[in-house]
Backbone as CSV, one residue per row, in Angstrom:
resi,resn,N_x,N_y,N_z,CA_x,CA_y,CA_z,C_x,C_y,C_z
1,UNK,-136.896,-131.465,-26.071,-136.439,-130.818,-24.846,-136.111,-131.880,-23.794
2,UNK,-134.954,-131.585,-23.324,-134.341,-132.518,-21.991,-135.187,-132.495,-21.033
3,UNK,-135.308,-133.468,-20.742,-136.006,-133.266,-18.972,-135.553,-132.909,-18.032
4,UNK,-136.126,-132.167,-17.450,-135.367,-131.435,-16.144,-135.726,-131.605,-14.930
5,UNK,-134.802,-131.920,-14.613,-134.910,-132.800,-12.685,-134.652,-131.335,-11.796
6,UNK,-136.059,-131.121,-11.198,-136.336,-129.984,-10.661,-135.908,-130.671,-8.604
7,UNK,-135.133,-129.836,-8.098,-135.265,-130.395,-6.840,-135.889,-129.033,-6.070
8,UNK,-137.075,-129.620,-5.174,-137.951,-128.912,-4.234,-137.655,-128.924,-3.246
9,UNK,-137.021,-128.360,-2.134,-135.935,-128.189,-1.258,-137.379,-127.408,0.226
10,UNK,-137.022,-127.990,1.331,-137.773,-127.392,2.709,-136.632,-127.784,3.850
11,UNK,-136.837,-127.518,4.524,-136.063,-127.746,6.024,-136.656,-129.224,6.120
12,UNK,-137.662,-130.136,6.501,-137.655,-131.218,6.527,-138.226,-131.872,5.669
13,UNK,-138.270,-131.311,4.276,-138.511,-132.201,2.791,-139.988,-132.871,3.082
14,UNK,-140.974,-131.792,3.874,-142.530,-132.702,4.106,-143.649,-131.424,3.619
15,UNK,-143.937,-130.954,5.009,-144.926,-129.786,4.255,-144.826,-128.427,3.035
16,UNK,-143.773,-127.620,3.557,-143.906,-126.084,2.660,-143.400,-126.987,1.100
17,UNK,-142.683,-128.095,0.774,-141.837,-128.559,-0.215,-143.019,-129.098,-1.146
18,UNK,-144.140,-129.860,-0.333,-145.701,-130.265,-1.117,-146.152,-129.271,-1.941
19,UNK,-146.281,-128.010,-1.073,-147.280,-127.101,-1.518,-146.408,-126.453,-3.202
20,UNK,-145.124,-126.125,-2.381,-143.949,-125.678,-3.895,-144.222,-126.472,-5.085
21,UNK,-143.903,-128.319,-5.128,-143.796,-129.285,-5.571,-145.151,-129.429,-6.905
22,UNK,-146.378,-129.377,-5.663,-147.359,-129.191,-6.758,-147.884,-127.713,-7.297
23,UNK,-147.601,-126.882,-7.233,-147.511,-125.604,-7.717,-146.378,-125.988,-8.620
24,UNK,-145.439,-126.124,-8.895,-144.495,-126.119,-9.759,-144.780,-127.334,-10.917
25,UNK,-145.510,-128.560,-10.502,-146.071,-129.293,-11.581,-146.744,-129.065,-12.478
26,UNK,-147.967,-128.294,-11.540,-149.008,-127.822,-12.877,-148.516,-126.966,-13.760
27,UNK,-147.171,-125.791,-13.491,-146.865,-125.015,-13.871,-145.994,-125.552,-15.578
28,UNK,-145.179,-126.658,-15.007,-144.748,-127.704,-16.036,-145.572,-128.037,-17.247
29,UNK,-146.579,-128.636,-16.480,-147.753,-129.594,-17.303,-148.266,-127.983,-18.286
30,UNK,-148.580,-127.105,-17.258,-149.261,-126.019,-18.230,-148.567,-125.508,-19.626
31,UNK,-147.028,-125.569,-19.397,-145.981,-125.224,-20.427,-145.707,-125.803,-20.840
32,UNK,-146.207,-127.103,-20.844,-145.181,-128.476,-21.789,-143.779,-128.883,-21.240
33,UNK,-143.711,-128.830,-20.365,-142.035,-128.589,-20.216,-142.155,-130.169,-19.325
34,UNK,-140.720,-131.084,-20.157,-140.640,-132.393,-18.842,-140.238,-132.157,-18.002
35,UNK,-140.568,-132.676,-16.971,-139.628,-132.392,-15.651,-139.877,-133.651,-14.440
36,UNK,-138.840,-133.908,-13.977,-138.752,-134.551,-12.733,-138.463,-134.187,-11.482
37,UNK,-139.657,-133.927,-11.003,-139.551,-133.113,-9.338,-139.467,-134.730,-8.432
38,UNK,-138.147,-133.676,-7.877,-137.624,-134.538,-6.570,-138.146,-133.215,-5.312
39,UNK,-138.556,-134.057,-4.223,-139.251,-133.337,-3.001,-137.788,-134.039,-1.857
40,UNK,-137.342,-133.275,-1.306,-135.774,-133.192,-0.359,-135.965,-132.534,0.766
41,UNK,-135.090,-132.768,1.746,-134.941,-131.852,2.193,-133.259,-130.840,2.065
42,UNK,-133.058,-130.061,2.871,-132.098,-128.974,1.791,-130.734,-129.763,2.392
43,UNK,-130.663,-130.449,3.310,-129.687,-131.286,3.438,-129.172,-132.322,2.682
44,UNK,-130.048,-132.419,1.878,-129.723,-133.532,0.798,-129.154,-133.265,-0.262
45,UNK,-129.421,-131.799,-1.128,-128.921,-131.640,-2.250,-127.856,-131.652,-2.383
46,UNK,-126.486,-131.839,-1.386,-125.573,-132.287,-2.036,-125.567,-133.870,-2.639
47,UNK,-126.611,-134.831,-2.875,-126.631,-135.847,-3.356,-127.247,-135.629,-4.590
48,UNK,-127.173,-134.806,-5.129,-127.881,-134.694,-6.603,-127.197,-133.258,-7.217
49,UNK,-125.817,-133.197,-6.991,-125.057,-132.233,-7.807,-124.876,-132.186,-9.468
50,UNK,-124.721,-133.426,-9.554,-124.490,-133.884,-11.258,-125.590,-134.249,-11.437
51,UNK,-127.017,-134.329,-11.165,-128.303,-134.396,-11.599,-128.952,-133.563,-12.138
52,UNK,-128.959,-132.529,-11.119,-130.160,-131.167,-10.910,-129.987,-130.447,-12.279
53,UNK,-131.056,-129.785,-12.594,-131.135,-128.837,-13.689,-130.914,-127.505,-12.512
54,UNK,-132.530,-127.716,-11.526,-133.050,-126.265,-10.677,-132.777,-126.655,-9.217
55,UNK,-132.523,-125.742,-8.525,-133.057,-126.185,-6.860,-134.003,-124.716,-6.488
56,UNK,-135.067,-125.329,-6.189,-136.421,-124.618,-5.522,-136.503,-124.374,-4.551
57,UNK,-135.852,-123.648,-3.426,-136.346,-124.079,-1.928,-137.128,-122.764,-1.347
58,UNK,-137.573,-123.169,-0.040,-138.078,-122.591,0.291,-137.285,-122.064,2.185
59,UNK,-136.060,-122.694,1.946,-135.345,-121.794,2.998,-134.340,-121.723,2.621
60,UNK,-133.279,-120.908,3.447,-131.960,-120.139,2.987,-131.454,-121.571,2.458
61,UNK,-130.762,-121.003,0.970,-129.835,-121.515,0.739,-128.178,-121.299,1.140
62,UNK,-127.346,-121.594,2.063,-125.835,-121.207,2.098,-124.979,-121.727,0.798
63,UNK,-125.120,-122.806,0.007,-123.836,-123.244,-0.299,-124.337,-122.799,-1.955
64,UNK,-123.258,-122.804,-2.155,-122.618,-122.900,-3.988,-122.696,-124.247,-5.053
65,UNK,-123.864,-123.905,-5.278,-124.631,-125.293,-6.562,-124.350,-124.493,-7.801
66,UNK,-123.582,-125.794,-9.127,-123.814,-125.710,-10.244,-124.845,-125.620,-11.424
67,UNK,-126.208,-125.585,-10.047,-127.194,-124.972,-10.806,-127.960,-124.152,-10.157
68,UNK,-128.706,-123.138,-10.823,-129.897,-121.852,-10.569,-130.067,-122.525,-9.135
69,UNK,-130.526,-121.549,-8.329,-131.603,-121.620,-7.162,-132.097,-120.432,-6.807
70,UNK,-133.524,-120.802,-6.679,-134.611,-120.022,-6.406,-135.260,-119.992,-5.460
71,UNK,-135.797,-118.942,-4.895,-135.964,-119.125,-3.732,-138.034,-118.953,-3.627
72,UNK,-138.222,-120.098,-3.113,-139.875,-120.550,-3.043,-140.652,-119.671,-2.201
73,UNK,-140.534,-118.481,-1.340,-141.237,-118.428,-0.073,-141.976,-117.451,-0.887
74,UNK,-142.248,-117.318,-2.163,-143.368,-116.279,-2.217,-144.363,-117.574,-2.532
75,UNK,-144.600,-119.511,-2.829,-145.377,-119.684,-3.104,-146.151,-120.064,-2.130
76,UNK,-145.315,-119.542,-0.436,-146.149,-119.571,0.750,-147.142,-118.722,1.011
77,UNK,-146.183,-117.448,0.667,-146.870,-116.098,1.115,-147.939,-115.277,-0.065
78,UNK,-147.374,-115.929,-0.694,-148.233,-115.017,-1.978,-147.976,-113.989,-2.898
79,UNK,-146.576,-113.226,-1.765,-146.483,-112.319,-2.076,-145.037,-112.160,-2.999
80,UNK,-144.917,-111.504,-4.245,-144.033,-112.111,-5.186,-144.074,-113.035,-6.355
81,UNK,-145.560,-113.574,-6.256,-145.952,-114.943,-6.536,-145.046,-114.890,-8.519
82,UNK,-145.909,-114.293,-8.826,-145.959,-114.363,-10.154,-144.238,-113.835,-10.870
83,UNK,-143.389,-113.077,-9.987,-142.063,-113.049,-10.038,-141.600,-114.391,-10.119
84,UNK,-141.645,-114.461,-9.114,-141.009,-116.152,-9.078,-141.422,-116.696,-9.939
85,UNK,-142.356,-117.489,-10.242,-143.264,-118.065,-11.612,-142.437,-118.000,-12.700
86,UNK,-142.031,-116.669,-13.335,-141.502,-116.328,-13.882,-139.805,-116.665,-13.910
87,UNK,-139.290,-116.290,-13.016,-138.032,-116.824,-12.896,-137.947,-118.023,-13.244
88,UNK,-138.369,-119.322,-12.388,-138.648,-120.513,-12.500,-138.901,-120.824,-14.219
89,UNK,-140.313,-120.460,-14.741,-139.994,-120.829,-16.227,-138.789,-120.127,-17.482
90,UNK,-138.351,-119.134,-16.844,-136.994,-118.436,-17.553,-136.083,-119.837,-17.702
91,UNK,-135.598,-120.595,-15.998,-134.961,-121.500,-16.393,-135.482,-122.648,-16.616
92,UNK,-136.378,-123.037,-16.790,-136.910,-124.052,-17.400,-136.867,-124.127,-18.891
93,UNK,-136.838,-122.817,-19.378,-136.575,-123.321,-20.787,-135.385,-123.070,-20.985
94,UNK,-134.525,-123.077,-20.528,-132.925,-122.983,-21.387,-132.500,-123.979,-21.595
């Protein structure tokens, strides 16, 4: 399996992007799955267009990426949690 360069996306790529970042590692490690989490902020991902497998964020996304994005704010709130989870490893294994 390819490794997949996961980008973790926040408004200033510091706090809510940590909490996503390592929630989404263990989630990796738990499934076997490689992955390379990049921690950003959402201004950046246009520098990793031809990289990204996922983008994770946890605020609005506006623009049109050639890959999945998901949206993180249930691993603030709680609420949703295990939806998301789910989504997230759907594309992790393709």
């Amino acid at each position: 399996m390819k490794k997949k360069q996961i980008l973790i996306a926040c408004g200033a790529g510091i706090a809510t992007s940590t909490i996503v970042n390592d929630a989404i590692e263990s989630m990796c490690k738990e499934n076997n799955i490689p992955a390379n989490l990049v921690q950003i902020k959402i201004t950046e991902v246009g520098g990793y267009v031809d990289t990204a497998d996922l983008l994770i964020s946890t605020t609005i996304v506006q623009k049109e990426y050639p890959f999945p994005v998901i949206n993180a704010r249930a691993f603030l709130t709680g609420i949703g949690l295990d939806e998301a989870k789910a989504e997230i490893l759907e594309e992790l294994k393709k």
